[in-house]
DRENNU-262791 format. One record per residue: y, x, z of N, C-alpha, C in turn; residue in three letters; residue number from 1. Coordinates in pm, whole numbers, plus 50000, padded with zeros to 5 digits. Atoms other than C-alpha are relative to their C-alpha. Layout:
<recs>
Y:X:Z:Y:X:Z:Y:X:Z:ALA:NUM
...
</recs>
This chain:
<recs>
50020:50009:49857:93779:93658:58401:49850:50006:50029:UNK:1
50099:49961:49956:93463:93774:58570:49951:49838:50120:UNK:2
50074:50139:49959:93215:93484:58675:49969:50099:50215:UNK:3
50045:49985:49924:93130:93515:59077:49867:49945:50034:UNK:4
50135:50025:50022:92739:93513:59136:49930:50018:50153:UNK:5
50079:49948:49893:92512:93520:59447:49850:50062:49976:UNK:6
50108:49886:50034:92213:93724:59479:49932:49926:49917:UNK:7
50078:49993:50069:91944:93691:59295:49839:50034:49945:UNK:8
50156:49961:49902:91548:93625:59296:49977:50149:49835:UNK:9
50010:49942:50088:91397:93854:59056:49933:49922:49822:UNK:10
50016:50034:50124:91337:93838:58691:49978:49803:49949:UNK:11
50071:50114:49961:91406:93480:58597:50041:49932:49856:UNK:12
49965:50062:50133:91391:93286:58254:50022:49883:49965:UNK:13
49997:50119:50015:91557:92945:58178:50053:49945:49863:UNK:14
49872:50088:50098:91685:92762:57889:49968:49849:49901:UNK:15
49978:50127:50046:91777:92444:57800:49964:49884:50127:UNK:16
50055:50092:49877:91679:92282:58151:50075:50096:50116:UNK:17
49959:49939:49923:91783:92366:58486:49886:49997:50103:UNK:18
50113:49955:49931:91562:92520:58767:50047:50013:50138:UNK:19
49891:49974:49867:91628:92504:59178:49950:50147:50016:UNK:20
50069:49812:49904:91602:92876:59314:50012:49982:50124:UNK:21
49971:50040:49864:91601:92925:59681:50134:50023:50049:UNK:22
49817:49996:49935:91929:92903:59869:50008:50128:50009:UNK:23
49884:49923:50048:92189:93123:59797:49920:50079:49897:UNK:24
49999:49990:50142:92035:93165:59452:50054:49944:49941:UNK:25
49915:50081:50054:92212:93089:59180:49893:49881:49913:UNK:26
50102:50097:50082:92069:92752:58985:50047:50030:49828:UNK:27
49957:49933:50105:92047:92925:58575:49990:49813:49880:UNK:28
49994:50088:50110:92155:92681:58279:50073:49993:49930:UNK:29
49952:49995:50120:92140:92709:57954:49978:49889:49893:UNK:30
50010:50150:50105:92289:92399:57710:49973:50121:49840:UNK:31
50010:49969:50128:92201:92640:57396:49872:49994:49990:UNK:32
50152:50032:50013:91814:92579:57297:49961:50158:49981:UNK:33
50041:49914:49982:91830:92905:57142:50020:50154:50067:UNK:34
49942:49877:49900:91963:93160:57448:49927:49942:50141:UNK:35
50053:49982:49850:91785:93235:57760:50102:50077:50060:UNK:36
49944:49913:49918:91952:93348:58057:49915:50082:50092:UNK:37
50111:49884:49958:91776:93666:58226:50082:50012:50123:UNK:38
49980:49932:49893:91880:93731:58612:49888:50088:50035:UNK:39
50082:49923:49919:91756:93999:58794:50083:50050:50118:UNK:40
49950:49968:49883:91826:94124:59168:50035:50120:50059:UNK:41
49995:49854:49974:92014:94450:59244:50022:49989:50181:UNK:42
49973:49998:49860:92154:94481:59609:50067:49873:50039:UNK:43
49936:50140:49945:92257:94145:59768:50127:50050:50031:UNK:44
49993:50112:50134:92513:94002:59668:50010:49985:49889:UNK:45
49992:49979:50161:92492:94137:59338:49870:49974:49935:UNK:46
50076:50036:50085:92312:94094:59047:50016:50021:49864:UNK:47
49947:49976:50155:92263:94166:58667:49992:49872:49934:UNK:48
50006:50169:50126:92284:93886:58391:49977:50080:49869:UNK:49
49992:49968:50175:92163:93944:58020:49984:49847:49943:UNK:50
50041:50114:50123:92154:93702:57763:49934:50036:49885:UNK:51
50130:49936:50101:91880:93701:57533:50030:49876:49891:UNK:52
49977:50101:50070:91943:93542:57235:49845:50007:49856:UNK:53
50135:50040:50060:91610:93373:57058:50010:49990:49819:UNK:54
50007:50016:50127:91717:93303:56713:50032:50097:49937:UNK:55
50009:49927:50097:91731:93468:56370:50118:50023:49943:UNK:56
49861:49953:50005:92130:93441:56404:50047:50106:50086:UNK:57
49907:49903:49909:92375:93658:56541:50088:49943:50092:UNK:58
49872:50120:49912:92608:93502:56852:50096:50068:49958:UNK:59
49858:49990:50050:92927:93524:56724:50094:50008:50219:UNK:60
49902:49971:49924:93095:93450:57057:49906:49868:50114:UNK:61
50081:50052:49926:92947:93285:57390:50086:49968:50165:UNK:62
49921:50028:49870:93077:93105:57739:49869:49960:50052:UNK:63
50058:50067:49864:92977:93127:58090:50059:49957:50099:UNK:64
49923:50065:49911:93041:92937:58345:49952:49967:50153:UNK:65
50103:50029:49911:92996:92897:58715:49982:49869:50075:UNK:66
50056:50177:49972:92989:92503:58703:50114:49926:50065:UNK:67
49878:50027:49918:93355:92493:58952:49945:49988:50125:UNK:68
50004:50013:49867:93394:92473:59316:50071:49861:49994:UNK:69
49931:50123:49957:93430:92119:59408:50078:50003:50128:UNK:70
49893:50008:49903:93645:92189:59697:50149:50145:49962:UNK:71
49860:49971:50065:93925:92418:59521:50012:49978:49884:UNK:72
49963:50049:50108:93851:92272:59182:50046:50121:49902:UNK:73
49913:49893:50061:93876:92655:59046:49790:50021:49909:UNK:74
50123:50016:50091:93606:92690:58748:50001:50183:49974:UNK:75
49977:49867:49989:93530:93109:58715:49903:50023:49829:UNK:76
50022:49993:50128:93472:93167:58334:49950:50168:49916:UNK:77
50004:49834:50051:93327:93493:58147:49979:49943:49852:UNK:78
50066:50034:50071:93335:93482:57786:50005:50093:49942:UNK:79
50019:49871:50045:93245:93753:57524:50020:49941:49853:UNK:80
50034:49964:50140:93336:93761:57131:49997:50115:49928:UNK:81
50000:49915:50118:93222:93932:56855:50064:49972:49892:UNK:82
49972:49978:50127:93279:93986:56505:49865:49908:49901:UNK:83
50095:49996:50097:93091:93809:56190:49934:50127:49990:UNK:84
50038:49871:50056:93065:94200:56092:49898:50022:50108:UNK:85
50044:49901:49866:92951:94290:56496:49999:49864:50061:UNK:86
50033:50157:49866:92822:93956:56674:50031:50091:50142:UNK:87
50007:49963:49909:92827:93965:57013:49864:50027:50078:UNK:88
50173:50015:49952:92439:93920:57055:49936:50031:49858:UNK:89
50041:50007:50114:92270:94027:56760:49864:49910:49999:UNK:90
50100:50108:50037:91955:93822:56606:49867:50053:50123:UNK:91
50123:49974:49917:91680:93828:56847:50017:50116:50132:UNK:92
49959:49877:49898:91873:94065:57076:50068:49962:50125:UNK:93
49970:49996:49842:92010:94102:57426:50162:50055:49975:UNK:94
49846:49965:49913:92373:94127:57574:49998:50123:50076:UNK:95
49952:49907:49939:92501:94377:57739:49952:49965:50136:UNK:96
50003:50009:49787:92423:94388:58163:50112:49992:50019:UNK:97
49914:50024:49902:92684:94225:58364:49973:50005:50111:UNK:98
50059:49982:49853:92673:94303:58706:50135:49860:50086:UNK:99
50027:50097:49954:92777:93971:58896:50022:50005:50201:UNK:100
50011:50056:49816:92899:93880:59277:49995:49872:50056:UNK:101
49970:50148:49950:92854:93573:59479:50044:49984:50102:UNK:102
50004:50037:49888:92964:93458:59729:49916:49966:50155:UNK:103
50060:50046:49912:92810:93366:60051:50003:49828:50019:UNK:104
49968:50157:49981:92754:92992:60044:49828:49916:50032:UNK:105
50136:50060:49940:92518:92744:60171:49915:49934:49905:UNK:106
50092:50069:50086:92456:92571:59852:49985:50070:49872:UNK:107
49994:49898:50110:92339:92769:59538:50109:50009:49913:UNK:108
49844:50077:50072:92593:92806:59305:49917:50007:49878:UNK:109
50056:49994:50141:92528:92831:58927:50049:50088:49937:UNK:110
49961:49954:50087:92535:93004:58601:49970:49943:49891:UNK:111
50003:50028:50152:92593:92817:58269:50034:50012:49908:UNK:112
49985:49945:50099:92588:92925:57957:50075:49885:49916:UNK:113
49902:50089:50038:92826:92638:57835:49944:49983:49858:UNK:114
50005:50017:50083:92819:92716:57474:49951:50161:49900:UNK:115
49981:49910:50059:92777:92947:57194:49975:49977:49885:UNK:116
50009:50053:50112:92842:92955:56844:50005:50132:49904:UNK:117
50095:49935:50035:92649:93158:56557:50044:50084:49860:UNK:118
49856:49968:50134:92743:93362:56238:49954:49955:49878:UNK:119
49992:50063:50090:92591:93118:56013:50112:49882:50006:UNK:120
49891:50101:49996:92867:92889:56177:49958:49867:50080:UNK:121
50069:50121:49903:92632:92650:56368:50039:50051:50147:UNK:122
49934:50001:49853:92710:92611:56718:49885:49886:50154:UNK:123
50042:50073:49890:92513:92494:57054:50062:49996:50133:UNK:124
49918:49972:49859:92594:92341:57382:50105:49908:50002:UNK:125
49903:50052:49956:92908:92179:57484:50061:50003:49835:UNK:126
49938:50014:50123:93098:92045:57166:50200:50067:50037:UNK:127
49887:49965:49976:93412:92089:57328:50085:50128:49999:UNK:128
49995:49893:49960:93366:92443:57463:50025:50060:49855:UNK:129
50058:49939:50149:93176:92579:57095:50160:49916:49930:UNK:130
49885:50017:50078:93520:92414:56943:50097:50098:50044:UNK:131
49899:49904:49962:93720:92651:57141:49961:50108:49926:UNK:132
49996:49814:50033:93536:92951:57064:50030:49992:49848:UNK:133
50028:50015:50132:93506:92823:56682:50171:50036:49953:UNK:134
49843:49932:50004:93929:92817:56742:50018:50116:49947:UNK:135
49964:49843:50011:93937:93168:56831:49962:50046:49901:UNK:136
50033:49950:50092:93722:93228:56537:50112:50031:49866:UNK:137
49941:49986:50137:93912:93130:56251:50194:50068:50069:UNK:138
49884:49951:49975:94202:93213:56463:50007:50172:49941:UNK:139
49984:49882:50003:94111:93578:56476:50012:50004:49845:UNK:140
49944:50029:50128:94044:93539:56083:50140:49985:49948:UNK:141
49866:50035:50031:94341:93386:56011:50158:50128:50027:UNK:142
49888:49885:50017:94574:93670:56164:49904:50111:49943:UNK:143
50072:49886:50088:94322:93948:56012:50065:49979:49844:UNK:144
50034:50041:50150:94365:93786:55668:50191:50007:50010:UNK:145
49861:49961:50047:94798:93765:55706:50028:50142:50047:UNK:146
49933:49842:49968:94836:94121:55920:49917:50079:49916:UNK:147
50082:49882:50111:94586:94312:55681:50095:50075:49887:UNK:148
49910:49918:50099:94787:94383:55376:50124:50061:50030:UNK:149
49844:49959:49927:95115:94420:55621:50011:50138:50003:UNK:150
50019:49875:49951:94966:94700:55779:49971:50162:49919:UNK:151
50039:49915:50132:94785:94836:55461:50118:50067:50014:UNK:152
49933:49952:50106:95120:94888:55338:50108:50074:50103:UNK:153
49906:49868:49864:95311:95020:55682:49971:50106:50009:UNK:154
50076:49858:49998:95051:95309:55716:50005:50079:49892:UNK:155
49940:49935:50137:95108:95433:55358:50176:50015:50006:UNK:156
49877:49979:50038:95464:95425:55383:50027:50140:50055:UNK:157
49989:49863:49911:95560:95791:55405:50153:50005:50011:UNK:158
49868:49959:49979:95929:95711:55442:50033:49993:50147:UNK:159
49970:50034:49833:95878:95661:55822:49895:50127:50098:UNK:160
50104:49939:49935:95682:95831:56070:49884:49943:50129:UNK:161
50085:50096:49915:95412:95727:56321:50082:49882:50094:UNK:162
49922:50115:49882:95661:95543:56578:50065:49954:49944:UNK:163
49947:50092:50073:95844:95419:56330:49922:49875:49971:UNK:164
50141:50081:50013:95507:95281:56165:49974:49930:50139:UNK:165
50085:50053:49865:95401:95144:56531:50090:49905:50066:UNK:166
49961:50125:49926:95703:94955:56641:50041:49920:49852:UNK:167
49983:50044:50139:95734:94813:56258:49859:49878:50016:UNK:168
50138:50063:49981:95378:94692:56323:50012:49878:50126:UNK:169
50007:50114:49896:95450:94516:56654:50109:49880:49940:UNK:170
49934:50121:50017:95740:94314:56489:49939:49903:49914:UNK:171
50068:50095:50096:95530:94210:56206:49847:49938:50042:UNK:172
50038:50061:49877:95286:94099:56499:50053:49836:50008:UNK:173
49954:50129:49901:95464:93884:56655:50079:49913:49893:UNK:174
49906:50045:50109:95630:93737:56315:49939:49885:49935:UNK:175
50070:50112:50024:95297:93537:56271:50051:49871:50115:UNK:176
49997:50116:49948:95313:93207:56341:49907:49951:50094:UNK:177
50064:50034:49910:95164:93026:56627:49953:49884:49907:UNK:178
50034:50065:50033:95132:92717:56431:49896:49971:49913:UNK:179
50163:49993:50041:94760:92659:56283:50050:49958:49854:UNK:180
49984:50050:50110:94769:92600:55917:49909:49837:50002:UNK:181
50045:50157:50068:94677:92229:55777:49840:50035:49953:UNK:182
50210:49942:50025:94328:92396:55641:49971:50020:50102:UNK:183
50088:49931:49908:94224:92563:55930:49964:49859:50076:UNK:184
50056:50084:49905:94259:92242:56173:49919:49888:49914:UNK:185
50140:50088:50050:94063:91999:55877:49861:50036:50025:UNK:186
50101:49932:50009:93825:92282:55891:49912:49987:50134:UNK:187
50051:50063:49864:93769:92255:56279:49953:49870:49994:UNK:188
50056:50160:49962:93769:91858:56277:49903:50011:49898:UNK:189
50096:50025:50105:93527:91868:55965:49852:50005:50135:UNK:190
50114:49984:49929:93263:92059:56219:50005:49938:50089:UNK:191
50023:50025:49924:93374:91890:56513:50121:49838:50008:UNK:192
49929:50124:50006:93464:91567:56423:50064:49862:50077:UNK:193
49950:50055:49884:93516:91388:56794:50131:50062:50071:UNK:194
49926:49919:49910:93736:91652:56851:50168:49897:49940:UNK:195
49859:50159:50072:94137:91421:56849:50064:50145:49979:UNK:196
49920:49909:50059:94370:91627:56628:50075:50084:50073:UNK:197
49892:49894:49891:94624:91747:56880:49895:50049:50115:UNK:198
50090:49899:49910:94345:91904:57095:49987:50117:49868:UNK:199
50004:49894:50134:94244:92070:56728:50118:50122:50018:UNK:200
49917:49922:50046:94593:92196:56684:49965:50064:50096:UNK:201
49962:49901:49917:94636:92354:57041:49876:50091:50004:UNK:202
50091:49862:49984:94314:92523:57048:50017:50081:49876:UNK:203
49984:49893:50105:94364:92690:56671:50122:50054:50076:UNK:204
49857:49934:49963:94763:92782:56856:49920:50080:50080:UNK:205
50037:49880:49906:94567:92968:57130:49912:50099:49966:UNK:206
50088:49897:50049:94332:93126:56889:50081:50112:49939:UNK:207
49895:49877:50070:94615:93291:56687:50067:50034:50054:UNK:208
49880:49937:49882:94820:93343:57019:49847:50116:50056:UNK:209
50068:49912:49919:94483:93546:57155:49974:50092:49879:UNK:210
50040:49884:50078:94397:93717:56833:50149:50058:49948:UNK:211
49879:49933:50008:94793:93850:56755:49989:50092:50136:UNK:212
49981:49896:49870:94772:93964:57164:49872:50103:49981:UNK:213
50026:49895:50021:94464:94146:57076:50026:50091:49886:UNK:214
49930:49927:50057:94599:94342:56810:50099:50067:50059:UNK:215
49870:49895:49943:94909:94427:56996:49926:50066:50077:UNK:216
50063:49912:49893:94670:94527:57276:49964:50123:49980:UNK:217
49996:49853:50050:94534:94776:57063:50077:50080:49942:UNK:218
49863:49954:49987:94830:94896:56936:50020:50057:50133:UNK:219
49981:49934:49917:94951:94943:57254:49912:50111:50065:UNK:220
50109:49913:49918:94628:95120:57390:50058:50102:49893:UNK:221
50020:49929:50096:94675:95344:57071:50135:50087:50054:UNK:222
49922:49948:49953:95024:95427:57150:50042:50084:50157:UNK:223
50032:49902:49897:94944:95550:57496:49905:50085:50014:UNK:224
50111:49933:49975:94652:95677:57474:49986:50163:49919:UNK:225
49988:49893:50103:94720:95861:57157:50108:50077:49950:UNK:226
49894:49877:50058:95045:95977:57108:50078:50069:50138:UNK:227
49906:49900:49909:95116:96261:57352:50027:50111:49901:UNK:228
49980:49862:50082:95205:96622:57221:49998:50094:50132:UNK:229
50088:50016:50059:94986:96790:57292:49873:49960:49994:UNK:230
50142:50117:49987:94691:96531:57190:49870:50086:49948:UNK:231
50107:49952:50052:94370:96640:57226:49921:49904:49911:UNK:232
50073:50081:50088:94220:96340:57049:50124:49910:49930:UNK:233
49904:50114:50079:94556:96248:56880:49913:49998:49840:UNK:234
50062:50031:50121:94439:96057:56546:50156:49928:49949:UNK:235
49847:50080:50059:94705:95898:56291:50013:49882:50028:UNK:236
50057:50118:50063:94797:95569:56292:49921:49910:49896:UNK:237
50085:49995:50098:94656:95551:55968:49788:50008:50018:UNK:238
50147:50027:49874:94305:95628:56174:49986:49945:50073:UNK:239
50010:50091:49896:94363:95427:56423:49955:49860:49898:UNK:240
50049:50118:50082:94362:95148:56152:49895:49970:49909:UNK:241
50160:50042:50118:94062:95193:55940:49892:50006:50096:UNK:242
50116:50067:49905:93866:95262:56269:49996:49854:50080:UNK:243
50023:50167:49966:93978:94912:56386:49925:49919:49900:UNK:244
49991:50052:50113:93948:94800:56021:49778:50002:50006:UNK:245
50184:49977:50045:93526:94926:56036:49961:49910:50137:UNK:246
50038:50073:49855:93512:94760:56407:49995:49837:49959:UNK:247
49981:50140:50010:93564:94418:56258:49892:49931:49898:UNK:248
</recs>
């Protein structure tokens, strides 16, 4: 979900403190020591956002947030992961440009950078948040490491053919388990040891419920995108899977 933003003064650098801007600016804050947040001002009410990330890690995966509306109690969330292989911020590098709307309001609103956690495995910011994303981490892991050899061995099979291979693939999908293994959630509480067990479990369940849905996602993109007749960029499934396989 896409964060809502109001304009924006120009070029502005904060982190680890918060700063007032003038009304209907947004107020920038960042709980990670080492990520700055970068606004700059395109046409009112828009605006770009980068994140600049200061250290000699890579961000693995990163939340923003625009603080909630205390009168509908609705919190507007953007978050972005990468890969160990493909951070989402590389070491000393910049994010991508988000372009950003705000509202019209009388009192600034905000943008905070909640959390973000790194691909040596350290984590800043909100303990709570950086436990989620740390979830999704080993989540995504975790189904990589059981659907890998599945698939290996679907795409080699030449007793079938691509759509065979493709809805073979979605059952053995959805065949993983939701339930977090006994390692994975020690592994969480080890790093985040306030965290109470049954919070543990459900966030590893929603990491391996979001990393199974992206897989199917691509899958599915693959299957529309790619199998017409006749495809100008049809590729095999077999390609489809080693270019996911190098993406990770």
């Amino acid at each position: 979900m896409r964060i809502r933003i109001a304009a924006a003064a120009p070029l502005i650098f904060l982190t680890g403190c918060t700063q007032q801007i003038p009304s209907a600016h947004p107020v920038l804050i960042s709980k990670a020591p080492s990520i700055k947040i970068a606004l700059a001002c395109d046409h009112a009410p828009k605006c770009r956002v980068v994140i600049h990330n200061l250290s000699s890690r890579g961000v693995v995966a990163y939340v923003l947030s625009d603080g909630g509306d205390p009168k509908t109690e609705i919190t507007m969330t953007s978050e972005l992961d990468g890969t160990l292989g493909h951070p989402a911020i590389p070491p000393g590098g910049d994010s991508h440009q988000e372009l950003f709307t705000f509202g019209q309001a009388a009192q600034p609103g905000q943008m905070i950078l909640a959390a973000a956690i790194f691909t040596d495995g350290s984590y800043e910011g909100d303990f709570n948040v950086a436990a989620k994303l740390k979830a999704r981490q080993i989540g995504a892991l975790t189904v990589h490491r059981l659907i890998k050899p599945v698939i290996d061995h679907i795409v080699q099979d030449q007793s079938m053919n691509d759509e065979a291979r493709t809805a073979r693939i979605k059952d053995e999908i959805f065949r993983i388990p939701s339930r977090p293994e006994d390692t994975d959630a020690r592994s969480l509480q080890s790093q985040f040891p306030d965290l109470p067990t049954q919070v543990a479990i459900a966030d590893l369940a929603r990491g391996l419920d979001a990393a199974r849905n992206e897989i199917w996602g691509d899958l599915y993109g693959y299957m529309h995108k790619c199998c017409q007749y006749p495809p100008p960029d049809h590729i095999s499934l077999a390609d489809w899977w080693r270019r996911r396989e190098r993406n990770l």
